[in-house]
VOZATI-589702 format. One line per field, with one value per residue (C-alpha): residue number from 0; x, y, z. Coordinates in Angstrom, 1 decimal, padded with zeros to 4 digits. Layout:
nr	[NUM:...]
px	[X:...]
py	[Y:...]
pz	[Z:...]
end
This chain:
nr	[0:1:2:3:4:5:6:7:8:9:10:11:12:13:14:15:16:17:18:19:20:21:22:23:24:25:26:27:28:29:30:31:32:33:34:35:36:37:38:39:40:41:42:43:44:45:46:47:48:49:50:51:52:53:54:55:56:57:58:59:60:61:62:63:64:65:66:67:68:69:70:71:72:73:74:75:76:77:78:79:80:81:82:83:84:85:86:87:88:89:90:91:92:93:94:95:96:97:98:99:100:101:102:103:104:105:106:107:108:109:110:111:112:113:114:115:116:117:118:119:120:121:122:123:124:125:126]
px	[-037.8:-034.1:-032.1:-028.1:-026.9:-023.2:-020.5:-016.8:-014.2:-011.5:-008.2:-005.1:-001.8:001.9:003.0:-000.6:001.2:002.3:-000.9:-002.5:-000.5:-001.3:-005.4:-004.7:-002.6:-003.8:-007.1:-008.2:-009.5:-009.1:-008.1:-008.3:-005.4:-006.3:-003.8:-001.3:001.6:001.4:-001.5:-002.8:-006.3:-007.5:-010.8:-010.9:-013.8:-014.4:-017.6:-020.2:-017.4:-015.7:-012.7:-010.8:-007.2:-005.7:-002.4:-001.4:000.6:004.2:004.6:001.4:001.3:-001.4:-003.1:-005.2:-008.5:-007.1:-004.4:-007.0:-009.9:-009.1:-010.3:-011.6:-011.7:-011.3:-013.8:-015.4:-017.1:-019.9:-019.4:-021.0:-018.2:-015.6:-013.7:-013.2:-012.3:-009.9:-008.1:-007.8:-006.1:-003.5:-002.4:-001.9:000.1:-001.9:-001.2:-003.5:-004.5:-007.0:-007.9:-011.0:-013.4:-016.9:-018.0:-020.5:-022.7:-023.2:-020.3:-017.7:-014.8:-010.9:-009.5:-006.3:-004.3:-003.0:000.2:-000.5:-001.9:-005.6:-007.6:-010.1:-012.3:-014.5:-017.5:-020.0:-023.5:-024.5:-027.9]
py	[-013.7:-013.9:-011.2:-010.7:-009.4:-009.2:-009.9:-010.3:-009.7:-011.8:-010.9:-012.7:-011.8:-012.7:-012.1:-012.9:-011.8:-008.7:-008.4:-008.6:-006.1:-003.7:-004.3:-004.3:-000.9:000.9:000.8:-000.5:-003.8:-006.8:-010.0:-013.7:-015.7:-019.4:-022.1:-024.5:-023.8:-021.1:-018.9:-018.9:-017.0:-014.6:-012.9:-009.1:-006.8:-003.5:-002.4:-004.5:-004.7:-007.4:-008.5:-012.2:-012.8:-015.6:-016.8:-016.2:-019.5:-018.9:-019.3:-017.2:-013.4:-011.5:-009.2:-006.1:-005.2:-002.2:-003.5:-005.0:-002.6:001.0:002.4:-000.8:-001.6:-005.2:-004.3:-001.3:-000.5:001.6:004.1:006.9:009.8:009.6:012.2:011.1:007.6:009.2:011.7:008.5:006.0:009.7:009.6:005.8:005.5:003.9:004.0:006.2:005.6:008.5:011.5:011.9:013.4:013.9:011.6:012.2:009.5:011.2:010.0:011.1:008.8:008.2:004.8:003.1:000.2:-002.7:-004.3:-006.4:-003.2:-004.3:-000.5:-000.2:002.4:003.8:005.7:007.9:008.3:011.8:011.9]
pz	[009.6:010.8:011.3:010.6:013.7:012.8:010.6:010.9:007.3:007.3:005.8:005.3:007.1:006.4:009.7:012.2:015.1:013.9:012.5:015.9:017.5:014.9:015.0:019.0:019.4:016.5:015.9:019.1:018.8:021.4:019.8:020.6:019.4:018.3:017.5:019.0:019.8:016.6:016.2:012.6:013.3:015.6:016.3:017.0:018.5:018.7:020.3:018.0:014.6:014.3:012.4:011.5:010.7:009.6:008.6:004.9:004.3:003.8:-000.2:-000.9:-001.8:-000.4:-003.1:-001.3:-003.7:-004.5:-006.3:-008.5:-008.2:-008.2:-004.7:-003.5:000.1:002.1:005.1:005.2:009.0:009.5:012.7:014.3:014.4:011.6:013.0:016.4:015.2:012.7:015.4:017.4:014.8:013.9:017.5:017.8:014.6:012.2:008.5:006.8:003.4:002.6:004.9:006.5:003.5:002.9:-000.2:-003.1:-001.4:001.2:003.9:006.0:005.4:006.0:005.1:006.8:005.7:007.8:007.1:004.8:002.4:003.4:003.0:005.2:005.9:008.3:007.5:009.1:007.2:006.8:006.1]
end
């Protein structure tokens, strides 16, 4: 049988480059750039996580879930010490959302947003 072996959420951005600064010096990720002589996507990894970007065209407003779904996230990534990760994105500068929390299911969770309002959140099984 096949296996999935990784997967990549892509979000919209207003402003890619900003955008890509942001996923670079925040949260850590290294980005490709792709486009000529504009980027309007880009590729970002962080260990085995992946994240796409791609540029929101200019007449278009971006709507984050939450502002449809109460609490919902855009990506959610899966990671091995919440904490650590969370003390990290507080001392880069990254907009948190929620705090780092233990949830009823069972996770150890914080959420961040990006500049577009994107939430995503990181969190750490605890079983």
């Amino acid at each position: 049988m096949a296996k999935l072996l990784e997967q990549a959420p892509v979000l919209l951005a207003q402003d890619i480059e900003a955008s890509i600064v942001y996923w670079r010096d925040q949260l850590g990720f290294t980005l490709r750039p792709y486009g000529e002589p504009k980027t309007t996507f880009a590729i970002g990894r962080r260990e085995t996580c992946f994240i796409m970007l791609s540029q929101a065209p200019d007449d278009h407003t971006i709507v984050p879930h939450w502002k449809i779904v109460d609490k919902m996230w855009n990506a959610y990534f899966w990671v091995d010490d919440a904490k650590a990760l969370y003390e990290e994105f507080v001392a880069s500068g990254a907009k948190i959302d929620y705090t780092l929390c233990e949830q009823p299911y069972g996770v150890l969770e914080f959420g961040i947003q990006d500049l577009d309002g994107h939430d995503i959140a990181f969190g750490q099984d605890l079983e």
